[in-house]
N, C-alpha and C positions, 0 to 999 in steps of 0.2 A: 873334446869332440873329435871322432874318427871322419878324415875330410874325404874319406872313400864310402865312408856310411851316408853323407851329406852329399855329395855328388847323386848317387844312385835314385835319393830321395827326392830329388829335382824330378826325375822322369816317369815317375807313380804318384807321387804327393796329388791330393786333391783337397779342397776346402771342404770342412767338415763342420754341419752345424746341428746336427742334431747326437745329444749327449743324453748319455745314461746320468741321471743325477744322483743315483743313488751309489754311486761306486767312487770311492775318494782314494788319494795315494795314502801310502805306509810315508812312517821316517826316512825308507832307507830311498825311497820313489823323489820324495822333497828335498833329499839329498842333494841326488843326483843331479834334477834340474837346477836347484840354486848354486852347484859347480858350475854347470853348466854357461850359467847366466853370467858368471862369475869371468868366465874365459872368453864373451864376448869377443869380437873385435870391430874397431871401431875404421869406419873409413876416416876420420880428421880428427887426431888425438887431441885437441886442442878444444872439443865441444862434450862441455859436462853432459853425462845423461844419470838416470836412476831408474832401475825396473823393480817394477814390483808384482808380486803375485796373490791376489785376493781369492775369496769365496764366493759366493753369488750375492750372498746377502751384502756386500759392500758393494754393488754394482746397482748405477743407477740407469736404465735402458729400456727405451719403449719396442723393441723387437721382439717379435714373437716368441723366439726360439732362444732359450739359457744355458748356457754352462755353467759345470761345477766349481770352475776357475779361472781366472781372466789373468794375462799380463796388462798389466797399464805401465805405459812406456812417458816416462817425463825426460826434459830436457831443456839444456840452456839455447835461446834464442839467438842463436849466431848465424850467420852466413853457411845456406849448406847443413842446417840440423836437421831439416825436415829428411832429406836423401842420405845424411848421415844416421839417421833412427831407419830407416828402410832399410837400408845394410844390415845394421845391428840385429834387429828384431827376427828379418826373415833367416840367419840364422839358426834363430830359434824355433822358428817356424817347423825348418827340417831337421830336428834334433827331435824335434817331437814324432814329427814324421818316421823318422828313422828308428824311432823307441815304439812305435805302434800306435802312439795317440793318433787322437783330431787335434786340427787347430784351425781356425779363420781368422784372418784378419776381419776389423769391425770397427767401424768410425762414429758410429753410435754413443754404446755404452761408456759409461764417463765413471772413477770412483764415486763415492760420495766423500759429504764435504769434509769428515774427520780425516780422510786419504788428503786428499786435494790440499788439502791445509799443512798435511805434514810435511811437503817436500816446496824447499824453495825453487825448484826448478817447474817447467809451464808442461801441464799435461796434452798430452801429443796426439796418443793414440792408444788401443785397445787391440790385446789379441786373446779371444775364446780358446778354450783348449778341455782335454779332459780324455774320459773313456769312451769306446761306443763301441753300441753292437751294430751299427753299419759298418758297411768295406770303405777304406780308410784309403785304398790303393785304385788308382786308375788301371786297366788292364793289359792297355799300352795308348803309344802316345797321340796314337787317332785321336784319343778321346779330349784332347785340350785344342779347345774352339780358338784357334789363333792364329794373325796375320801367316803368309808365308817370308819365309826368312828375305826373301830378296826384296822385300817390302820394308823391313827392318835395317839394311845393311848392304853398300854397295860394296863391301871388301872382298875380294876373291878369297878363297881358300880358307874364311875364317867359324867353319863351322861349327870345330868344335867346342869353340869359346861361346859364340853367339847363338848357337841353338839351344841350348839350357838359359838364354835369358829371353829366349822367344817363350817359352814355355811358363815364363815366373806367371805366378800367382798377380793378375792386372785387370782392371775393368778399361783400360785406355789405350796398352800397349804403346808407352807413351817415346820410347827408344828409338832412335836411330845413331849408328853407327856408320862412321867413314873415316877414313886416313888409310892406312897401311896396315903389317900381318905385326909390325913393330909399336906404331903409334897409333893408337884409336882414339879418334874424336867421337865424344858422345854426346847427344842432342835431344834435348827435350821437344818433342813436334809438337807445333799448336794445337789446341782444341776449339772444338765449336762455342761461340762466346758461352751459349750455356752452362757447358759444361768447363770452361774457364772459370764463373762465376761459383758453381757451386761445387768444383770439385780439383781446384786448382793446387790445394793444399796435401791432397792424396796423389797427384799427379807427382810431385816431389817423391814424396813414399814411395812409389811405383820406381821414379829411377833408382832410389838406393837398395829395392829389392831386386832388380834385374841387374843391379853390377854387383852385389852378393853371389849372384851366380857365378856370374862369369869370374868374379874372383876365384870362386869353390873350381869349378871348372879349371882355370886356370893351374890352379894348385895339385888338382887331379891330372893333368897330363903335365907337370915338374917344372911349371913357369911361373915366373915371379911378376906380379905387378907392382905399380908402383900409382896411385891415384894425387893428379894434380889439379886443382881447380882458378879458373877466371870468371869473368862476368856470363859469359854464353856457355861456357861449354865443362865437361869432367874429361880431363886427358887421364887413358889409361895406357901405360907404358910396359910394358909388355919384357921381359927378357927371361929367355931360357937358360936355366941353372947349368 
């Protein structure tokens, strides 16, 4: 993956849900994505995961709207897998993005039970993808409905890290950052009991997709992080090459 192709993809990317079903990849299309998927990177090496990539017809899902192709994202039940699969996936999110597809994420659609059965690891999550004849690209960044950064982050001068994770793909915006331009603390903010209740599990998701960025990000302007975790927080450590 080109991390200057994935960077850019951050600030146009938009969730796409309505797919041409009629249009499938070639060999050389299925390829690419399973290198792809292949070069992953993982925020905490130590937590197994498996992606896989279905048809429709292997997808079980009461949503109105279908694609041709789903990732279904499995994974070992450790400390950290949920925010570790958030990392991972989104990703792939902007690979897609960055190649022309659609993709949404989707908390819905589940394999069916022949998938489900094949992998000893626990299925996590679902990401739609595919062809479309809608615009795939936002036109600039007015158009993502989202907190203002100093709502997100009381770090001076860290904007260009933390604005591509203001932007990630979130129904919670669930980030906040603090420490320094060296050490960042990163915080998961409460939610309203409701949405604690029923959406607690995605709120994890959410943080490993917004420190995906900021990794991408990071890598894009030639600094290296370095991801540590405790009970409250993800330290991101920060050092310029």
């Amino acid at each position: 993956m080109n991390q200057i192709n994935l960077y850019e993809a951050i600030f146009k990317r938009k969730s796409v849900r309505n797919y041409d079903l009629s249009i499938h990849f070639d060999k050389n299309e299925f390829s690419e994505i399973l290198s792809t998927i292949s070069k992953l990177k993982p925020m905490y090496d130590n937590i197994k995961t498996e992606i896989k990539i279905v048809r429709q017809k292997d997808v079980k899902s009461l949503l109105p709207w279908k694609a041709p192709y789903y990732v279904m994202a499995f994974s070992e039940t450790k400390k950290g897998y949920l925010t570790n699969l958030g990392f991972i996936l989104q990703q792939l999110g902007l690979f897609f993005s960055a190649k022309g597809l659609g993709s949404c994420w989707q908390g819905w659609p589940k394999p069916i039970k022949e998938i489900m059965n094949a992998s000893n690891l626990e299925f996590v999550i679902a990401m739609a993808f595919g062809k479309t004849n809608e615009q795939i690209y936002r036109k600039n960044i007015t158009e993502f409905k989202r907190k203002p950064l100093n709502k997100i982050t009381n770090i001076v001068n860290a904007y260009d890290l933390i604005e591509p994770v203001r932007i990630a793909p979130t129904t919670m915006q669930p980030w906040f950052f603090t420490g320094s331009n060296n050490i960042i603390d990163v915080y998961c903010k409460k939610s309203k009991l409701i949405k604690v209740i029923f959406l607690e599990k995605y709120t994890e998701i959410e943080m490993g997709i917004g420190l995906c960025h900021l990794w991408i990000a990071a890598g894009y302007f030639n600094k290296k992080i370095e991801f540590t975790k405790n009970v409250t927080t993800v330290k991101v450590i920060k050092k310029i090459k």
